[in-house]
Residue frames as qw, qx, qy, qz and C-alpha x, y, z in Angstrom:
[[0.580, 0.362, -0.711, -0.169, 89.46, -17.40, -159.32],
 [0.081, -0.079, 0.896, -0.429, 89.24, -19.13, -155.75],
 [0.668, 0.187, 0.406, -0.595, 85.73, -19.03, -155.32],
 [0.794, 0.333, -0.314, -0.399, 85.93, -21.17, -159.01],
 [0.607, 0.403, -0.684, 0.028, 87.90, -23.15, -158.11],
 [0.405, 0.047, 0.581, -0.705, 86.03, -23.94, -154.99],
 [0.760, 0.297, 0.184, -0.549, 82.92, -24.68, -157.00],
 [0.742, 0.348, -0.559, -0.125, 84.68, -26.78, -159.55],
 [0.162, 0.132, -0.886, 0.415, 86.43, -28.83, -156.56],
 [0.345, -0.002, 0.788, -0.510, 82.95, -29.66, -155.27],
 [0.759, 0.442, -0.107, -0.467, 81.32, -30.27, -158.32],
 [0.626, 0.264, -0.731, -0.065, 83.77, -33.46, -158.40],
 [0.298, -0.264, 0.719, -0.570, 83.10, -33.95, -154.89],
 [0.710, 0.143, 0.277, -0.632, 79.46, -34.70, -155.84],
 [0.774, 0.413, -0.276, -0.393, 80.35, -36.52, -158.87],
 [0.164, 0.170, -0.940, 0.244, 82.42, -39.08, -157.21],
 [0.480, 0.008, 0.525, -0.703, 78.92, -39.46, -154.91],
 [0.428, 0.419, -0.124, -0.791, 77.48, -39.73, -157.66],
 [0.358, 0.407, -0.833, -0.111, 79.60, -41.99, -159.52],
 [0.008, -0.061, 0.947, -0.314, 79.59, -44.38, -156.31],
 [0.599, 0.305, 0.312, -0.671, 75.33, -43.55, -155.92],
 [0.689, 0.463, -0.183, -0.527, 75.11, -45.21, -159.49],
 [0.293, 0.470, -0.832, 0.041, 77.30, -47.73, -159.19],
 [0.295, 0.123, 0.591, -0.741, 74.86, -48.69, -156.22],
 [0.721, 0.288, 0.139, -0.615, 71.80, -49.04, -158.76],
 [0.410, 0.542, -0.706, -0.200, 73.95, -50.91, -161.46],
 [0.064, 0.152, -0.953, 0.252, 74.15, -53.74, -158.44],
 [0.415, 0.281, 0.703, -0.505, 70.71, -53.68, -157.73],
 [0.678, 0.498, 0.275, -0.466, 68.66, -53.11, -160.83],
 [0.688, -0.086, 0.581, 0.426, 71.95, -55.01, -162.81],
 [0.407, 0.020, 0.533, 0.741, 72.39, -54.23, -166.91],
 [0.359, 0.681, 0.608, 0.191, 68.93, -52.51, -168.13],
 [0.317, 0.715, 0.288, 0.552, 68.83, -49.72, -170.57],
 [0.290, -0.908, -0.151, -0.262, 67.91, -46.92, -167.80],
 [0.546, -0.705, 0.329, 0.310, 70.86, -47.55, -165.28],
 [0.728, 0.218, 0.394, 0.518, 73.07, -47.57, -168.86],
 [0.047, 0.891, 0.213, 0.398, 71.79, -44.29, -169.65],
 [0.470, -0.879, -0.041, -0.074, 72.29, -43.12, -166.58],
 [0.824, -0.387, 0.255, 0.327, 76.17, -44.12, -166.61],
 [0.359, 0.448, 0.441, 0.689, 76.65, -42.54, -169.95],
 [0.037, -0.933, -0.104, -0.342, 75.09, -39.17, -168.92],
 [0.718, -0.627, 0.161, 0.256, 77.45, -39.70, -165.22],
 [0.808, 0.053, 0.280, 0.515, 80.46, -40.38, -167.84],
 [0.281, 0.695, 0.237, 0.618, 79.49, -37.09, -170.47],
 [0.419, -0.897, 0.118, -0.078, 79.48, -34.94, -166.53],
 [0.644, -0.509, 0.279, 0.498, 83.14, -36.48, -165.67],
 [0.580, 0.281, 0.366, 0.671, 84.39, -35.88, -169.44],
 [0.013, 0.940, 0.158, 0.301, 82.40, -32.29, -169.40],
 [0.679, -0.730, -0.074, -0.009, 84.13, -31.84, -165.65],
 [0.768, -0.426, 0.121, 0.464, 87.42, -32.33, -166.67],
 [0.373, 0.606, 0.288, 0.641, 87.07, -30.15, -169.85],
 [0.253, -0.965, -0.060, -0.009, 85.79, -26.91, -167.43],
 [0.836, -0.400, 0.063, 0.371, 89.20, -27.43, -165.61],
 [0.633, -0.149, 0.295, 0.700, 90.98, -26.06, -168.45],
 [0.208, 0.659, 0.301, 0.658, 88.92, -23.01, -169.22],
 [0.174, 0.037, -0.323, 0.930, 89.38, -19.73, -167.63],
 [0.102, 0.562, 0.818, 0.074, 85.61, -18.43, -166.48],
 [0.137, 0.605, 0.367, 0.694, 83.84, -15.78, -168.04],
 [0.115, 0.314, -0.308, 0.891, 84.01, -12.57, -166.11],
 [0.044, -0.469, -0.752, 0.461, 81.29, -12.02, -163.27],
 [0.096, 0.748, 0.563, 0.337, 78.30, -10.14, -164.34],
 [0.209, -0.947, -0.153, 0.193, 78.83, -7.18, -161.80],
 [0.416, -0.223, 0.399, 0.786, 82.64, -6.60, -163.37],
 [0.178, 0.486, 0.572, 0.636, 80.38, -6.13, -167.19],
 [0.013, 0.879, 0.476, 0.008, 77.61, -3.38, -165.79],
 [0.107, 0.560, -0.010, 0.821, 78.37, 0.22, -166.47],
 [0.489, -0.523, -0.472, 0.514, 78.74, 1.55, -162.93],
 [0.062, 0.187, 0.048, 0.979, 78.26, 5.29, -164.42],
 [0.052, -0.532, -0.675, 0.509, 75.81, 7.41, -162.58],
 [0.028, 0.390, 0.563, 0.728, 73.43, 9.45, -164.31],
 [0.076, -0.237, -0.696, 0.674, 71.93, 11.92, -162.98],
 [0.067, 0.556, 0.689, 0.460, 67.95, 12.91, -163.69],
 [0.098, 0.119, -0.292, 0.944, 66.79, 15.96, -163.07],
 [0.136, 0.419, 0.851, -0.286, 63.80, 16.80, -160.93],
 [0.220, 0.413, -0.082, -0.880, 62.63, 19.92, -163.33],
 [0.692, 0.298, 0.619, -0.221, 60.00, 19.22, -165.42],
 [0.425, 0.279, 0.632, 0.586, 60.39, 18.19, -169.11],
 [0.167, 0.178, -0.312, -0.918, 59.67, 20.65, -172.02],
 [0.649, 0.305, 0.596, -0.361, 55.95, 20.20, -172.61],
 [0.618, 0.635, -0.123, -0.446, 56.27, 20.31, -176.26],
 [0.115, 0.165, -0.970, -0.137, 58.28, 16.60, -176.42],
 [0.336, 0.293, 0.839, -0.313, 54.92, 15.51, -175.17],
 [0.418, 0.534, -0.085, -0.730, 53.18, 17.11, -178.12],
 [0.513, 0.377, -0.619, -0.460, 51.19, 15.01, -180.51],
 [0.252, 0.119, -0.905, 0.321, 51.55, 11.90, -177.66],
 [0.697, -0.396, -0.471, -0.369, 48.50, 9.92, -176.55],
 [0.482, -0.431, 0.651, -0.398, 48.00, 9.25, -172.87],
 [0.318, -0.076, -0.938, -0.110, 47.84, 5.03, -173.13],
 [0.167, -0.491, -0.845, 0.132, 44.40, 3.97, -172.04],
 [0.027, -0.644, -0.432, 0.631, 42.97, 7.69, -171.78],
 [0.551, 0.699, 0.380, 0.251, 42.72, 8.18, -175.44],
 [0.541, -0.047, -0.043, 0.839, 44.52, 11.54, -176.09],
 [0.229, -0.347, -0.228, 0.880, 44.90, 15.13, -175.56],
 [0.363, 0.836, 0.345, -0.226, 42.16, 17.56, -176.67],
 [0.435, 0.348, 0.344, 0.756, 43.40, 18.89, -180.34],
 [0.005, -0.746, -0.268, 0.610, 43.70, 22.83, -180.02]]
């Protein structure tokens, strides 16, 4: 839960950068469409940003994997599962 809450505490780091980074274009390139946009998408990240906050996050992938060991033996298969069974690309076994 630290390590999320780690990542979510610098994911508002940036977006304060951000925030201030756009705020920055706003003065220079003043009202048009594109630096609007761009404040709106900045806005839907702080509203998204503060939603995360209040969800728990979904287990880590190595917790889910089946950590059972299976062992294969090195004896060789019964030839008669292989009965009937084409080699791929070597057409198939001579019919006796």
């Amino acid at each position: 839960m630290a390590s999320t809450t780690t990542e979510l505490a610098e994911f508002q780091r940036v977006l304060t950068q951000l925030k201030a980074r756009a705020g920055a274009l706003r003065q220079r390139y003043g009202d048009a469409a594109v630096v609007r946009r761009i404040h709106n998408d900045i806005e839907r990240l702080d509203i998204d940003t503060a939603e995360l906050s209040t969800v728990l996050p979904a287990p880590r992938h190595s917790e889910e994997i089946n950590t059972d060991v299976v062992i294969v033996p090195d004896t060789p298969y019964d030839p008669s599962l292989w009965q009937d069974a084409d080699d791929e690309g070597l057409g198939g076994h001579p019919r006796r």
